[in-house]
N, C-alpha and C positions, 0 to 999 in steps of 0.2 A: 246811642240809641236805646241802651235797653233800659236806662232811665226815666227817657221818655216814653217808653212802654207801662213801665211800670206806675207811670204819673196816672196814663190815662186808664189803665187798670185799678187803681186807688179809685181814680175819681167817678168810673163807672159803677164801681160795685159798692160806692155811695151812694148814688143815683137810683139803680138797683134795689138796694135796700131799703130806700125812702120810699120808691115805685110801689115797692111788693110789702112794705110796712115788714120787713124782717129788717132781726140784726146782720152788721154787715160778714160776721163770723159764720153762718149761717148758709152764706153761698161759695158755694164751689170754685177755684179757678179758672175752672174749665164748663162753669155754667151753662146749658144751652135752654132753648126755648123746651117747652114738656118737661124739664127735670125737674121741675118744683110746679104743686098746683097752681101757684100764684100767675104762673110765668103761662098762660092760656092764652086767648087769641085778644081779648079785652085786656090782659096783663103787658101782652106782646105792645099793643099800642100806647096804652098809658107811660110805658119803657121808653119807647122813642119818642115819644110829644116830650119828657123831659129830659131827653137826649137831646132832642134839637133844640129849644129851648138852653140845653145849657152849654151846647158845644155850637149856637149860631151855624147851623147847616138846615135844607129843607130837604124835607123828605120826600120821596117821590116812591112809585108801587114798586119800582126794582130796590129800591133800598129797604123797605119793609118787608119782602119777603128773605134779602140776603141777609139782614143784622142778626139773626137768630145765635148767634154763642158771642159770649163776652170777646172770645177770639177775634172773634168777626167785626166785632164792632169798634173793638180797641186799633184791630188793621188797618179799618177804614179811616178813624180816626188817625193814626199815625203816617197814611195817607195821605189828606186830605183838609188839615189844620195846618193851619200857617204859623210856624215855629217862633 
């Protein structure tokens, strides 16, 4: 499992870094929503339009406000992806 963590941690904090136009060295592991200017309420959305987009999931108001830390998103994701 902790491979497949580490997949979609790889692959979020590319997503991440494309979202918020930084390099991908530049975010945290432990990333959360307010710890980089970038990462605002307009940063917040733009984040998951290509989260869902790249991980084919929809997004609904409880997931937009729960995704806020890489943690969270990568869980859900490890969740909620069909292996």
């Amino acid at each position: 499992m902790a491979q497949q963590s580490d997949h979609y941690q790889t692959a979020v904090k590319s997503i991440m870094a494309d979202a918020f136009n930084l390099p991908k060295e530049q975010l945290a592991d432990d990333i959360a929503f307010g710890d980089i200017p970038q990462w605002d309420s307009l940063g917040h959305m733009d984040l998951l339009m290509a989260l869902e987009q790249h991980f084919a999931f929809e997004l609904d108001a409880d997931l937009i406000a729960e995704l806020t830390s890489i943690d969270t998103i990568c869980l859900y994701l490890k969740e909620n992806q069909n292996a």
